[in-house]
mmCIF file as Biopython writes it, N, C-alpha, C and O atoms, coordinates in Angstrom:
data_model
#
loop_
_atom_site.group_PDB
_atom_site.id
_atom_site.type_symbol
_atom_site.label_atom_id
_atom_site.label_alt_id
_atom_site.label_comp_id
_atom_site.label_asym_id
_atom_site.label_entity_id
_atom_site.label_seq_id
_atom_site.pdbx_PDB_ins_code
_atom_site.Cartn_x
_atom_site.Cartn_y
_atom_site.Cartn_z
_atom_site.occupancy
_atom_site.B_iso_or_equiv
_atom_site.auth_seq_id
_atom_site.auth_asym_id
_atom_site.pdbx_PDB_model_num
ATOM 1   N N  . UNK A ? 1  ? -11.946 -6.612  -5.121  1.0 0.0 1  A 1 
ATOM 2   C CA . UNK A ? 1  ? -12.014 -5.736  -3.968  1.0 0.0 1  A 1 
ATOM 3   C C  . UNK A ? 1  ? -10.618 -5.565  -3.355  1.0 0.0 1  A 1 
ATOM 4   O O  . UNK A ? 1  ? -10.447 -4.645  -2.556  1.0 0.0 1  A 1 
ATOM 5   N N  . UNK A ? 2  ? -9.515  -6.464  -3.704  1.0 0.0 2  A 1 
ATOM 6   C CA . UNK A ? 2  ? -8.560  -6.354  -2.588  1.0 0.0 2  A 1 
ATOM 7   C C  . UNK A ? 2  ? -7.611  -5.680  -3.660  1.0 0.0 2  A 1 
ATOM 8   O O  . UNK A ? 2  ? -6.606  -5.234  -3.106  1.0 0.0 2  A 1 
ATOM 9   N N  . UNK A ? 3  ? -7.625  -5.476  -4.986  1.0 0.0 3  A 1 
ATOM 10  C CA . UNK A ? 3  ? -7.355  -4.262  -5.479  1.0 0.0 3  A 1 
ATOM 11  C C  . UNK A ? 3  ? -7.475  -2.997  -5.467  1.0 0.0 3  A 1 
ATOM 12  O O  . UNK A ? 3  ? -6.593  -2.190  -5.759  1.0 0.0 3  A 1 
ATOM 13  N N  . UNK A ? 4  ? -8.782  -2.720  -5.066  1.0 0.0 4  A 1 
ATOM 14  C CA . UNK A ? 4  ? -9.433  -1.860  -5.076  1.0 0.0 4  A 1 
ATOM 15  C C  . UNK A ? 4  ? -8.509  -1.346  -3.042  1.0 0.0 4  A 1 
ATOM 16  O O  . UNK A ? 4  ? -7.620  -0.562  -2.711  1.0 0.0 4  A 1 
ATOM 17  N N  . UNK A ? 5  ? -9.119  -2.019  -2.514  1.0 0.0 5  A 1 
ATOM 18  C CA . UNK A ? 5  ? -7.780  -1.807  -1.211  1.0 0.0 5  A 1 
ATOM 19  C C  . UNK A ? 5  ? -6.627  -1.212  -1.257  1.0 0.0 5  A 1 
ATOM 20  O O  . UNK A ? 5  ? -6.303  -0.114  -0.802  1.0 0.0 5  A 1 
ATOM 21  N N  . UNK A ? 6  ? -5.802  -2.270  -2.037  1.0 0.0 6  A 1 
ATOM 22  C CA . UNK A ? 6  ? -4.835  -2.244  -2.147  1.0 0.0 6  A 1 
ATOM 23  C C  . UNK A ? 6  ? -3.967  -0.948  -2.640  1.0 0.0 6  A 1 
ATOM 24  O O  . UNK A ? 6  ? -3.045  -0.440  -2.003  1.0 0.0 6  A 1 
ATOM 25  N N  . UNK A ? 7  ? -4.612  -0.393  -4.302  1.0 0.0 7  A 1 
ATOM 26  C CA . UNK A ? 7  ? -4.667  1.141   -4.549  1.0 0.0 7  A 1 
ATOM 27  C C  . UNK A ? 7  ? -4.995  2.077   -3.480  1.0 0.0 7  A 1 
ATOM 28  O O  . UNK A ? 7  ? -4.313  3.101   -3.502  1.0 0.0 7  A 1 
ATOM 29  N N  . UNK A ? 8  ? -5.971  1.981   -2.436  1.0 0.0 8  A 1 
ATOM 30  C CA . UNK A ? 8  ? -6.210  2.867   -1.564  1.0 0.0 8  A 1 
ATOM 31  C C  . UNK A ? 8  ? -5.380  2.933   -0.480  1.0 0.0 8  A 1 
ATOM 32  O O  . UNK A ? 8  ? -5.512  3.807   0.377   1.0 0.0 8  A 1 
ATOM 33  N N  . UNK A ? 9  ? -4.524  2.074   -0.439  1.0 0.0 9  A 1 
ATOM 34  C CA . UNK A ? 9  ? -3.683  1.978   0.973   1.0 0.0 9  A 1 
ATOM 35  C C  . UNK A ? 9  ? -3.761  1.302   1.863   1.0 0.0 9  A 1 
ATOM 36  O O  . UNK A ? 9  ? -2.798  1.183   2.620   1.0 0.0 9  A 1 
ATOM 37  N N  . UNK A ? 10 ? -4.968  0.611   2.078   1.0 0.0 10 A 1 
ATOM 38  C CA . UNK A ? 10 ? -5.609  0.044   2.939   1.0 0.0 10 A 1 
ATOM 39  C C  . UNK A ? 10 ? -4.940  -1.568  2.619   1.0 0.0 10 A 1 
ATOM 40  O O  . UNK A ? 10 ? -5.483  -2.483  2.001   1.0 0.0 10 A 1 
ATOM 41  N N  . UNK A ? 11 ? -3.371  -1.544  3.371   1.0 0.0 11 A 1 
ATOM 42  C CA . UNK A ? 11 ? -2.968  -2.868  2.551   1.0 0.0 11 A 1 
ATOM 43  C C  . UNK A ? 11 ? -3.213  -3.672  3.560   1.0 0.0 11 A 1 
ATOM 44  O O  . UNK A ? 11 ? -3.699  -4.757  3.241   1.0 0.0 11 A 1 
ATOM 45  N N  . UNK A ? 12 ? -2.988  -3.437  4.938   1.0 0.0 12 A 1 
ATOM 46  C CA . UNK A ? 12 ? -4.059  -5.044  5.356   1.0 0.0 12 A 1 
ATOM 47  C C  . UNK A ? 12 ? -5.241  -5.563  5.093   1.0 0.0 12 A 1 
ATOM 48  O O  . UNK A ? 12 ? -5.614  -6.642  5.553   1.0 0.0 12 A 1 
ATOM 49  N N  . UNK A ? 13 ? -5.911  -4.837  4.339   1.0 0.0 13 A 1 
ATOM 50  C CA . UNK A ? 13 ? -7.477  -5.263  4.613   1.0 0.0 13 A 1 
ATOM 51  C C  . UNK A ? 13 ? -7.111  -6.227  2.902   1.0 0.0 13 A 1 
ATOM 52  O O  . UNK A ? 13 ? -7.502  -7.379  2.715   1.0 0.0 13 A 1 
ATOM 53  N N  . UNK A ? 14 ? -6.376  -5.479  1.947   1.0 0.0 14 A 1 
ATOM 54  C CA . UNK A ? 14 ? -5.874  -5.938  1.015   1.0 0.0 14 A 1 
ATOM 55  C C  . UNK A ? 14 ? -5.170  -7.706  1.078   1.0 0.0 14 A 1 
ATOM 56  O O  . UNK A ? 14 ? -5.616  -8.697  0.501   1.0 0.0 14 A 1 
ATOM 57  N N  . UNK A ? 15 ? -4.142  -7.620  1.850   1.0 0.0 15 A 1 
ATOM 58  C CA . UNK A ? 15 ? -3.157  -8.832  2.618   1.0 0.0 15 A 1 
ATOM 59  C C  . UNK A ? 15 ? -4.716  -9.537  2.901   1.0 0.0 15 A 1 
ATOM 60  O O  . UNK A ? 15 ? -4.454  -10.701 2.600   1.0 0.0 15 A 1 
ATOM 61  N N  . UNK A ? 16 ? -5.929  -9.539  3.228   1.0 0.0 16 A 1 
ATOM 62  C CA . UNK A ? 16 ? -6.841  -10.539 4.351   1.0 0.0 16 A 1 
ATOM 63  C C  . UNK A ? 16 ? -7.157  -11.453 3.193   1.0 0.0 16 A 1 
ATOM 64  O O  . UNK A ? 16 ? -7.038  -12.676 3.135   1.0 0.0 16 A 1 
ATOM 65  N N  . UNK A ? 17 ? -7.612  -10.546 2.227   1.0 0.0 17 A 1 
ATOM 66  C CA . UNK A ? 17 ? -8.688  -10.664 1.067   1.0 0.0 17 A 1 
ATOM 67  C C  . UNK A ? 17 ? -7.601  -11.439 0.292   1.0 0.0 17 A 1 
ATOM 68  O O  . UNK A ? 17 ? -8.117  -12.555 0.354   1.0 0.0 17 A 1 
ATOM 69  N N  . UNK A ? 18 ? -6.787  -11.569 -0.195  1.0 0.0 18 A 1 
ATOM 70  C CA . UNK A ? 18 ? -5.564  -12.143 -0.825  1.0 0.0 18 A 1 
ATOM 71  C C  . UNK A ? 18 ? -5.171  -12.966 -0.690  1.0 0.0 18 A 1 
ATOM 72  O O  . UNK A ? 18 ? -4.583  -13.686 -1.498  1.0 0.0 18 A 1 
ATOM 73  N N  . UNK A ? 19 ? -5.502  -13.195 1.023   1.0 0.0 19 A 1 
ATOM 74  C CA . UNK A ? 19 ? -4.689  -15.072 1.739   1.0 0.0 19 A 1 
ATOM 75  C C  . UNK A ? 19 ? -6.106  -15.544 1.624   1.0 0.0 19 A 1 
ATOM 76  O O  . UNK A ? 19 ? -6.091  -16.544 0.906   1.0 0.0 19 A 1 
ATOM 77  N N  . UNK A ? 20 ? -7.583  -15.205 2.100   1.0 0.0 20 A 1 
ATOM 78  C CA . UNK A ? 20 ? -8.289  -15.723 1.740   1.0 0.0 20 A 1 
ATOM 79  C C  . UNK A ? 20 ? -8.809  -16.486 0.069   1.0 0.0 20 A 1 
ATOM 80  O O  . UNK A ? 20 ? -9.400  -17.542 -0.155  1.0 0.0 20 A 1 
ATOM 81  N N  . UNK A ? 21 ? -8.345  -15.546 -0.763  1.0 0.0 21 A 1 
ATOM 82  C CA . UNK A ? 21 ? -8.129  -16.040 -1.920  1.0 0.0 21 A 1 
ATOM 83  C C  . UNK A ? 21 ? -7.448  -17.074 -2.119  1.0 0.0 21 A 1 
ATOM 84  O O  . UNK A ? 21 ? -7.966  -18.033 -2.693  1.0 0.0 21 A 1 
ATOM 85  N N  . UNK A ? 22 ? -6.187  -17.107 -1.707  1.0 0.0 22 A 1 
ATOM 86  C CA . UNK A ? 22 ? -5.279  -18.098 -2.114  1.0 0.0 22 A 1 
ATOM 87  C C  . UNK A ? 22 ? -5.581  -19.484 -1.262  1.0 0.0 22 A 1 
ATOM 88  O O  . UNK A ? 22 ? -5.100  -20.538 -1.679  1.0 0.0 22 A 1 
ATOM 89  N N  . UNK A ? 23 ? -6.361  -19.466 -0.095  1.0 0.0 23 A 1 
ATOM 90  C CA . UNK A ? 23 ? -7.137  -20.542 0.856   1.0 0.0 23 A 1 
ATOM 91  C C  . UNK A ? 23 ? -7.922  -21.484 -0.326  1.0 0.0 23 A 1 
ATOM 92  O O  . UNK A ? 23 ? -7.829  -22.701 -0.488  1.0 0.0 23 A 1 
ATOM 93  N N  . UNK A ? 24 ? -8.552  -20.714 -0.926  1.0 0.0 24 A 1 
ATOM 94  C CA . UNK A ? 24 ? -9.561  -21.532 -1.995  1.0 0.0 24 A 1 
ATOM 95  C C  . UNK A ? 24 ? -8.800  -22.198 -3.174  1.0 0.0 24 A 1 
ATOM 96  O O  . UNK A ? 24 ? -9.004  -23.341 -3.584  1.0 0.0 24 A 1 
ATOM 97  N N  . UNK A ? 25 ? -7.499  -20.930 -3.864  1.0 0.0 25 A 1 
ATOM 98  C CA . UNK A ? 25 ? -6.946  -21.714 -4.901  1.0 0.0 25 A 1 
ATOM 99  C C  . UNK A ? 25 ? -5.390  -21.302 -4.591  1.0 0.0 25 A 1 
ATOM 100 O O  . UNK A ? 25 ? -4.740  -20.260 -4.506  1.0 0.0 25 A 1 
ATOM 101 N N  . UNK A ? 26 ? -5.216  -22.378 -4.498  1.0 0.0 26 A 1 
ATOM 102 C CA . UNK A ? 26 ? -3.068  -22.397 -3.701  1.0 0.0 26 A 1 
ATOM 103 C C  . UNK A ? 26 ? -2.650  -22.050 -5.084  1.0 0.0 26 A 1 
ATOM 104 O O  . UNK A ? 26 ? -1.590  -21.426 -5.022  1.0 0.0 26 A 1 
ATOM 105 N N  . UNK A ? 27 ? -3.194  -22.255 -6.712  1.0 0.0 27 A 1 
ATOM 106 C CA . UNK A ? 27 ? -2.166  -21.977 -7.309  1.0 0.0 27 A 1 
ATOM 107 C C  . UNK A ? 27 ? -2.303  -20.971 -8.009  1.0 0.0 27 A 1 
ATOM 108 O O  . UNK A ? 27 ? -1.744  -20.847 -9.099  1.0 0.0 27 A 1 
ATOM 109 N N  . UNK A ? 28 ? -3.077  -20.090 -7.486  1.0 0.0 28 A 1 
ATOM 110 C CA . UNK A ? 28 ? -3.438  -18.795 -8.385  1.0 0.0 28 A 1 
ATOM 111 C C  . UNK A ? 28 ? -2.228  -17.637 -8.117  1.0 0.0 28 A 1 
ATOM 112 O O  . UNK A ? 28 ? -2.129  -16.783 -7.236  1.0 0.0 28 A 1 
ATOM 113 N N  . UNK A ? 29 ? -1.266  -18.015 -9.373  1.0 0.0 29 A 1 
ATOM 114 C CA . UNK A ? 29 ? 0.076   -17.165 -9.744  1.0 0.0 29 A 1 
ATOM 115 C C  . UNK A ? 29 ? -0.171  -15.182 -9.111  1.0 0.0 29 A 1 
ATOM 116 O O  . UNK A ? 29 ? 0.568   -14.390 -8.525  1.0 0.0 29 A 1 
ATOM 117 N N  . UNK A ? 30 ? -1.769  -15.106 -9.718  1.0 0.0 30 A 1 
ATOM 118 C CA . UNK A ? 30 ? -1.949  -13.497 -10.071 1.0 0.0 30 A 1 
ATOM 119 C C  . UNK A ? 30 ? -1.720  -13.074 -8.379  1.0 0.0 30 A 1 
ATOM 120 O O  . UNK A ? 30 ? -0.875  -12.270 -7.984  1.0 0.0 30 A 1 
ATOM 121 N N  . UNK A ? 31 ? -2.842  -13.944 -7.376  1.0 0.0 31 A 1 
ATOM 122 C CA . UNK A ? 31 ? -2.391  -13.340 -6.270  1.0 0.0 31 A 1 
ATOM 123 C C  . UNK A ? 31 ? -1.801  -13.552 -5.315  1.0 0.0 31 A 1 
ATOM 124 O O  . UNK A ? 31 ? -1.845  -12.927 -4.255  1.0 0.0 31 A 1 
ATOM 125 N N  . UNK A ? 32 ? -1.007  -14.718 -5.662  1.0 0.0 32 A 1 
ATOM 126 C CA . UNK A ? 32 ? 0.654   -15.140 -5.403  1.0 0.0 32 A 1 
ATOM 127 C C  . UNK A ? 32 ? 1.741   -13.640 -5.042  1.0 0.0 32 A 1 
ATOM 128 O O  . UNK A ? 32 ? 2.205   -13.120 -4.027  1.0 0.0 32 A 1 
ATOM 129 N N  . UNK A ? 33 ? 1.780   -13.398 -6.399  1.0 0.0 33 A 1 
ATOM 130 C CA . UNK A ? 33 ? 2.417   -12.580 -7.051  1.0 0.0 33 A 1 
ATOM 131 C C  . UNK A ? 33 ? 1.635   -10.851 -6.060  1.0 0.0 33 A 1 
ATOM 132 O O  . UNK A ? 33 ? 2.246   -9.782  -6.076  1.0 0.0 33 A 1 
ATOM 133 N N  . UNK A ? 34 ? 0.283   -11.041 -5.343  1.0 0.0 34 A 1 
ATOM 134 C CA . UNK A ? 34 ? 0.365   -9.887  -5.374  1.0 0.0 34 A 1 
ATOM 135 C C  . UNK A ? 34 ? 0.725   -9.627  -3.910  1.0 0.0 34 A 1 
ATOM 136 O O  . UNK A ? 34 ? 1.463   -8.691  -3.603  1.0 0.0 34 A 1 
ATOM 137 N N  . UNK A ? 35 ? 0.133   -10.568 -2.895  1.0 0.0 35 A 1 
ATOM 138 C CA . UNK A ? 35 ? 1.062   -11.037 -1.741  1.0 0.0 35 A 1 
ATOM 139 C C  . UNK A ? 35 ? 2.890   -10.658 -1.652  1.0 0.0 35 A 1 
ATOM 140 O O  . UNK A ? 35 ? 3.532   -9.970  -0.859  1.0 0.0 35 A 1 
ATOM 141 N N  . UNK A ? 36 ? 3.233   -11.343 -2.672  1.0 0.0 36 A 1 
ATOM 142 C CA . UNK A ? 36 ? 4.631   -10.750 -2.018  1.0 0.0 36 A 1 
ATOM 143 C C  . UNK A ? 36 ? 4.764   -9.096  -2.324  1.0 0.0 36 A 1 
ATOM 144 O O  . UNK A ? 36 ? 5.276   -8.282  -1.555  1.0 0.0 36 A 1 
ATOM 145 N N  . UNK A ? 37 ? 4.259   -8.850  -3.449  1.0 0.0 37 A 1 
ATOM 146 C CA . UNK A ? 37 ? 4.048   -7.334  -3.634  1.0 0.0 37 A 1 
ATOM 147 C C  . UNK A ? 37 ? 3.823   -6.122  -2.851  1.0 0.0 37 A 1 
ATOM 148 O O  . UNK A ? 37 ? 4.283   -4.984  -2.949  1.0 0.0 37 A 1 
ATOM 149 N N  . UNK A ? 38 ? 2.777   -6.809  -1.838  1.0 0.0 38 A 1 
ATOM 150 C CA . UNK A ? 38 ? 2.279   -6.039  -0.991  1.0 0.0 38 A 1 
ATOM 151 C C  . UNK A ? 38 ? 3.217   -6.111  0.523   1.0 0.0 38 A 1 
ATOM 152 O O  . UNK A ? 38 ? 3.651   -5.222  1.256   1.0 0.0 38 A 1 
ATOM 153 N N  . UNK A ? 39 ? 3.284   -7.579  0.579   1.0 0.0 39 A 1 
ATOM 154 C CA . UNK A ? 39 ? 4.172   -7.624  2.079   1.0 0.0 39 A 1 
ATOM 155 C C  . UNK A ? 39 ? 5.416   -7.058  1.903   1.0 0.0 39 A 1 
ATOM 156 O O  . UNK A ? 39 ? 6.241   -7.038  2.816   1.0 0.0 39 A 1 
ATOM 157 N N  . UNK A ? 40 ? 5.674   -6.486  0.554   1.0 0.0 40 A 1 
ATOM 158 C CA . UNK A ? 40 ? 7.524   -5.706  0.706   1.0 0.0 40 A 1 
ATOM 159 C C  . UNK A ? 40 ? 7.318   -3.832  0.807   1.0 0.0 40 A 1 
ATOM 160 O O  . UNK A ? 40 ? 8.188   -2.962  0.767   1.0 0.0 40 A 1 
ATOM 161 N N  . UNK A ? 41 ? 5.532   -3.686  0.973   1.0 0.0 41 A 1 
ATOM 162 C CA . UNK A ? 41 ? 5.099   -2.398  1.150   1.0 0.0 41 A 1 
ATOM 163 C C  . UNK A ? 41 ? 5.543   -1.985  2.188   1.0 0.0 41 A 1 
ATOM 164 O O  . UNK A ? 41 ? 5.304   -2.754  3.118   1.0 0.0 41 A 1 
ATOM 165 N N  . UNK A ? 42 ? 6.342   -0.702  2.584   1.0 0.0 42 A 1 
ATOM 166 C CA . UNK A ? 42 ? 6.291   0.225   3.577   1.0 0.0 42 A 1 
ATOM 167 C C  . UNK A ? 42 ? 5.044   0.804   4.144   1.0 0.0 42 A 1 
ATOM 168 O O  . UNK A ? 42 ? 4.637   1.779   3.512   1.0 0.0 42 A 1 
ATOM 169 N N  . UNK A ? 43 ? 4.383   0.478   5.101   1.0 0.0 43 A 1 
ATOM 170 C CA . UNK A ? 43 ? 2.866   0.715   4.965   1.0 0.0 43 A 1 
ATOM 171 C C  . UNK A ? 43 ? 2.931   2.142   6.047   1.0 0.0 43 A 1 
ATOM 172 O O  . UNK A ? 43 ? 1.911   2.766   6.342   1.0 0.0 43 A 1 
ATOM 173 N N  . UNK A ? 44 ? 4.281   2.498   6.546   1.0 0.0 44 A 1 
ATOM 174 C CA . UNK A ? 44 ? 4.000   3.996   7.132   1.0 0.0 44 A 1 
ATOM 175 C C  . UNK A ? 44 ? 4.302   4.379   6.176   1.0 0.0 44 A 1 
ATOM 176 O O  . UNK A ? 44 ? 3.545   5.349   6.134   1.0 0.0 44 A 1 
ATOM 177 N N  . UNK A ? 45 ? 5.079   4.434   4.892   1.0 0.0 45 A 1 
ATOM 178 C CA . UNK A ? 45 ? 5.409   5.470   3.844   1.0 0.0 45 A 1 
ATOM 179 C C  . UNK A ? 45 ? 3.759   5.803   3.179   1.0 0.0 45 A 1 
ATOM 180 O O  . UNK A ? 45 ? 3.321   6.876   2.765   1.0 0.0 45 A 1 
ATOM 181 N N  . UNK A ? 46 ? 3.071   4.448   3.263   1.0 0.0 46 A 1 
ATOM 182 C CA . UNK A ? 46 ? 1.892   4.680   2.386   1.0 0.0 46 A 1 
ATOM 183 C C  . UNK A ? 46 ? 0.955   5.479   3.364   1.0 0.0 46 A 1 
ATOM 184 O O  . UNK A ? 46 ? 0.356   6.534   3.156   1.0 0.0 46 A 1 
ATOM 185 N N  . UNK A ? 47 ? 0.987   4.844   4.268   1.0 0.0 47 A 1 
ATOM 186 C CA . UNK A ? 47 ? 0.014   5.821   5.119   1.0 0.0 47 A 1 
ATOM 187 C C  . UNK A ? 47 ? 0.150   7.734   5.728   1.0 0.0 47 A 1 
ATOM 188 O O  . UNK A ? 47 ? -0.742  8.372   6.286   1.0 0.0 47 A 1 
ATOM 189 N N  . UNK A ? 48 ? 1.415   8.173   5.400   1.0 0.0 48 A 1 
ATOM 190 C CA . UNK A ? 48 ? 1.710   9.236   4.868   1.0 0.0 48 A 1 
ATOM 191 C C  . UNK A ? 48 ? 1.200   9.617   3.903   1.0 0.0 48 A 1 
ATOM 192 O O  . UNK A ? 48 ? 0.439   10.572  4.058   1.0 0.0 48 A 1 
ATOM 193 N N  . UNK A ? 49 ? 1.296   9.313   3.127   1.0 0.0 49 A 1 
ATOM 194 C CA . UNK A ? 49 ? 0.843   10.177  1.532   1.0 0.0 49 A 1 
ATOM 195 C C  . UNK A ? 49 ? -0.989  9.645   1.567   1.0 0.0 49 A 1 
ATOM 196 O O  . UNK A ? 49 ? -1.771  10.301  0.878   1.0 0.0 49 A 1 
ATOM 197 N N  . UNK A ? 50 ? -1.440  8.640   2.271   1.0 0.0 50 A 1 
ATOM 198 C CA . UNK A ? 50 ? -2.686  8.372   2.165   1.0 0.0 50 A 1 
ATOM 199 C C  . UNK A ? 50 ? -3.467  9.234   3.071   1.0 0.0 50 A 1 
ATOM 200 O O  . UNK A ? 50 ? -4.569  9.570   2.639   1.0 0.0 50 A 1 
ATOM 201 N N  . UNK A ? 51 ? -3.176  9.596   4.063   1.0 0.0 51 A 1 
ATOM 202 C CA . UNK A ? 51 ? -3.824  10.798  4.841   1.0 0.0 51 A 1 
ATOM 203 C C  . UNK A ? 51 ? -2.707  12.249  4.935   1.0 0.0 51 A 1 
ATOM 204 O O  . UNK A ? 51 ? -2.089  12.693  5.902   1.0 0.0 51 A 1 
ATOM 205 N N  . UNK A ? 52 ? -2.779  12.752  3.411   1.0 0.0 52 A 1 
ATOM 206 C CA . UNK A ? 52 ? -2.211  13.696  3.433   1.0 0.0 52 A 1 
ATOM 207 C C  . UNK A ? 52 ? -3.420  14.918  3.005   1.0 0.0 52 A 1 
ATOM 208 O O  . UNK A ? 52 ? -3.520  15.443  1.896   1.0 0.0 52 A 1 
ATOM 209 N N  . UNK A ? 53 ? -4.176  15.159  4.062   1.0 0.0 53 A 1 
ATOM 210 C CA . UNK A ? 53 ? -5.249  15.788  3.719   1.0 0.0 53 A 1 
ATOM 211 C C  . UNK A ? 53 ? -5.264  16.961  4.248   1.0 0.0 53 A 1 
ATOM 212 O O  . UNK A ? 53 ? -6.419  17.363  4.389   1.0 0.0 53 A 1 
ATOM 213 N N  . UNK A ? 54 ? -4.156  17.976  4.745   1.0 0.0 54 A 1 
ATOM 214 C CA . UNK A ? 54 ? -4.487  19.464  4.887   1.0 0.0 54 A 1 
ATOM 215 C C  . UNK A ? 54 ? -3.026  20.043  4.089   1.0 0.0 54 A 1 
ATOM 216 O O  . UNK A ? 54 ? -2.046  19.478  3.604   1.0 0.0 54 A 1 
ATOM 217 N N  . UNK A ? 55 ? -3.407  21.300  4.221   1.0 0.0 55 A 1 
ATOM 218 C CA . UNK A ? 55 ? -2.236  22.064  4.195   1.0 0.0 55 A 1 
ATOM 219 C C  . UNK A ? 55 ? -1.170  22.202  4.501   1.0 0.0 55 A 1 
ATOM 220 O O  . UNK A ? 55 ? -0.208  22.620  3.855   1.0 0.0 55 A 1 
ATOM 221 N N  . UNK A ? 56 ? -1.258  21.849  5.549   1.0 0.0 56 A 1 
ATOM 222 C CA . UNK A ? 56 ? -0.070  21.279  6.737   1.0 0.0 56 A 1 
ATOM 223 C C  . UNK A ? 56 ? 1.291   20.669  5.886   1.0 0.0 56 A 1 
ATOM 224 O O  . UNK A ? 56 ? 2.445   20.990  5.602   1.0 0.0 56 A 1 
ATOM 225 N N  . UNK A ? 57 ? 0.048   19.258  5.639   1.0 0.0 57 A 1 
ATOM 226 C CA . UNK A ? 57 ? 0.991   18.328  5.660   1.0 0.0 57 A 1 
ATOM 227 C C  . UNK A ? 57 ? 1.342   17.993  4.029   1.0 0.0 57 A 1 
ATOM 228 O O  . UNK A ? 57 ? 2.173   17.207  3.574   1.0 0.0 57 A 1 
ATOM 229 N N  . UNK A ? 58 ? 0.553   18.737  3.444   1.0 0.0 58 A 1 
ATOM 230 C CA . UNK A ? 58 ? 0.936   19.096  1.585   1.0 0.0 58 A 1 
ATOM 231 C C  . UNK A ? 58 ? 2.549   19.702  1.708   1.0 0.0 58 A 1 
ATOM 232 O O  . UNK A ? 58 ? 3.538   19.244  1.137   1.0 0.0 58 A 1 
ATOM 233 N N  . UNK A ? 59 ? 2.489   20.793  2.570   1.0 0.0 59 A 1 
ATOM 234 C CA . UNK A ? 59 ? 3.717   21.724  2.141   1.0 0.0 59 A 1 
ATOM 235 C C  . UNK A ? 59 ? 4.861   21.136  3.415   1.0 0.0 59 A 1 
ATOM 236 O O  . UNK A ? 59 ? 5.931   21.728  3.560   1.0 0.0 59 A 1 
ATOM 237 N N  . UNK A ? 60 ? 4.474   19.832  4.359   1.0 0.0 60 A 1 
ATOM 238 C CA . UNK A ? 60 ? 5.641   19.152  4.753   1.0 0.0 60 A 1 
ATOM 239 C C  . UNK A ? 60 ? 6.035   18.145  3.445   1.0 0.0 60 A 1 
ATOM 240 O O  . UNK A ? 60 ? 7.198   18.280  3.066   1.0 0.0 60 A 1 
ATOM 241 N N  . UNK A ? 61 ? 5.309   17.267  2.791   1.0 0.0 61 A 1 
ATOM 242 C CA . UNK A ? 61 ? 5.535   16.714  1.831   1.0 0.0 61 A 1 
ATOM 243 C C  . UNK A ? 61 ? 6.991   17.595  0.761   1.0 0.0 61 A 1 
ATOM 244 O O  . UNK A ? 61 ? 8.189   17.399  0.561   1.0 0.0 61 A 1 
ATOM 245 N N  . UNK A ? 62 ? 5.879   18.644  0.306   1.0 0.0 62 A 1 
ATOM 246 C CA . UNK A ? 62 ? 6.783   19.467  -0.825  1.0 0.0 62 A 1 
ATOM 247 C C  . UNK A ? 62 ? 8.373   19.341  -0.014  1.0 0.0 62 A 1 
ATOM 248 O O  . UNK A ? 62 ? 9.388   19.031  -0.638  1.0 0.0 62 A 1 
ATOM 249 N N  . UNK A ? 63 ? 8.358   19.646  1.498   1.0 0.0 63 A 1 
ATOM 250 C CA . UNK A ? 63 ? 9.466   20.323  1.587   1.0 0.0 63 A 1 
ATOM 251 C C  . UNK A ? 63 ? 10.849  19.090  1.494   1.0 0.0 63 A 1 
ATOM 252 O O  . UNK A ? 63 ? 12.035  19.172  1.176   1.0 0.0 63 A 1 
ATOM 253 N N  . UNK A ? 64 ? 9.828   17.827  2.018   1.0 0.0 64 A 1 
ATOM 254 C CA . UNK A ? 64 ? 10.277  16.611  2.068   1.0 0.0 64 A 1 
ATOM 255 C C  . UNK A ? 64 ? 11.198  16.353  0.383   1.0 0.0 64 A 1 
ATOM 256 O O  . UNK A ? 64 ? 12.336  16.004  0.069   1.0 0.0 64 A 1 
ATOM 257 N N  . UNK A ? 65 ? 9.923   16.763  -0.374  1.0 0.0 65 A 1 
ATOM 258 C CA . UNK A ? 65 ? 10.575  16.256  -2.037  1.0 0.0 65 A 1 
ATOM 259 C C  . UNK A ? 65 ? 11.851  17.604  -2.644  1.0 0.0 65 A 1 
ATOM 260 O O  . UNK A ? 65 ? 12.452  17.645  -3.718  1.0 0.0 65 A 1 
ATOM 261 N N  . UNK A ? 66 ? 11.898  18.487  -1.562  1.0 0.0 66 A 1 
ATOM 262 C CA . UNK A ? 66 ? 12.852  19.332  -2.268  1.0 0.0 66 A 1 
ATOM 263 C C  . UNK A ? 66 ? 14.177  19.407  -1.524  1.0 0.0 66 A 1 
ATOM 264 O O  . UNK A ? 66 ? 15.056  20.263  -1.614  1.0 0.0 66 A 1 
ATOM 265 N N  . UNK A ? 67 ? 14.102  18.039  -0.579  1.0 0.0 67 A 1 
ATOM 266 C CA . UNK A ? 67 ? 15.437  18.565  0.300   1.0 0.0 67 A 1 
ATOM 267 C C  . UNK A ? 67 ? 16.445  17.858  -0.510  1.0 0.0 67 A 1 
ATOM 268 O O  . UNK A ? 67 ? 16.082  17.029  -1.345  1.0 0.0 67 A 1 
ATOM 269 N N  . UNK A ? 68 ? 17.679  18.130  -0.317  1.0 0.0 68 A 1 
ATOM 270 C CA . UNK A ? 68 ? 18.691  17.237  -0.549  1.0 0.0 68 A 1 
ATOM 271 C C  . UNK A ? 68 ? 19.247  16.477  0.040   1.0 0.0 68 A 1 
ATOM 272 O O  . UNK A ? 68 ? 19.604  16.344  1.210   1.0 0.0 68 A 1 
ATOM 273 N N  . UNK A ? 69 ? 19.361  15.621  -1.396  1.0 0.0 69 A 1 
ATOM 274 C CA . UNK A ? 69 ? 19.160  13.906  -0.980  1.0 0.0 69 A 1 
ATOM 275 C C  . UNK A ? 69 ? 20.990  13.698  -1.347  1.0 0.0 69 A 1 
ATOM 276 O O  . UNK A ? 69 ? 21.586  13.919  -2.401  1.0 0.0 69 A 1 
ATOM 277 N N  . UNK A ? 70 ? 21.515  13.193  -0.013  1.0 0.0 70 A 1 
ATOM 278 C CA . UNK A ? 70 ? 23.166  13.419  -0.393  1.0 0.0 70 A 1 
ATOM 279 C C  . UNK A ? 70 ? 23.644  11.931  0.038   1.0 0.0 70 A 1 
ATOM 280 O O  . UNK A ? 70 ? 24.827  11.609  -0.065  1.0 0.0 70 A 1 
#
């Protein structure tokens, strides 16, 4: 499930499910590994592109990916 989060954006709920995991087993490498992964997330960059749901904000995106980057 905290994959399943995690792909969706939803990275705290991801981060809960993950430390709770690691509560039960301290040496489980996989979500060790996914903890630091997630805590080096920009979670306003993600939450941009995760509620990018009109028109609006499609063709602020585009304009975003076509500016120049100097």
């Amino acid at each position: 499930m905290a994959k399943i989060y995690e792909n969706q954006g939803h990275i705290e709920d991801a981060l809960k499910i993950y430390k709770e995991i690691l509560k039960n087993d301290k040496t489980n490498q996989e979500v060790q590994k996914a903890i630091a992964r997630i805590t080096n997330i920009d979670t306003k960059k993600v939450s941009y592109f995760v509620k990018m749901h009109t028109k609006e904000h499609f063709e602020a995106f585009e304009k975003w990916l076509v500016k120049p980057w100097s």
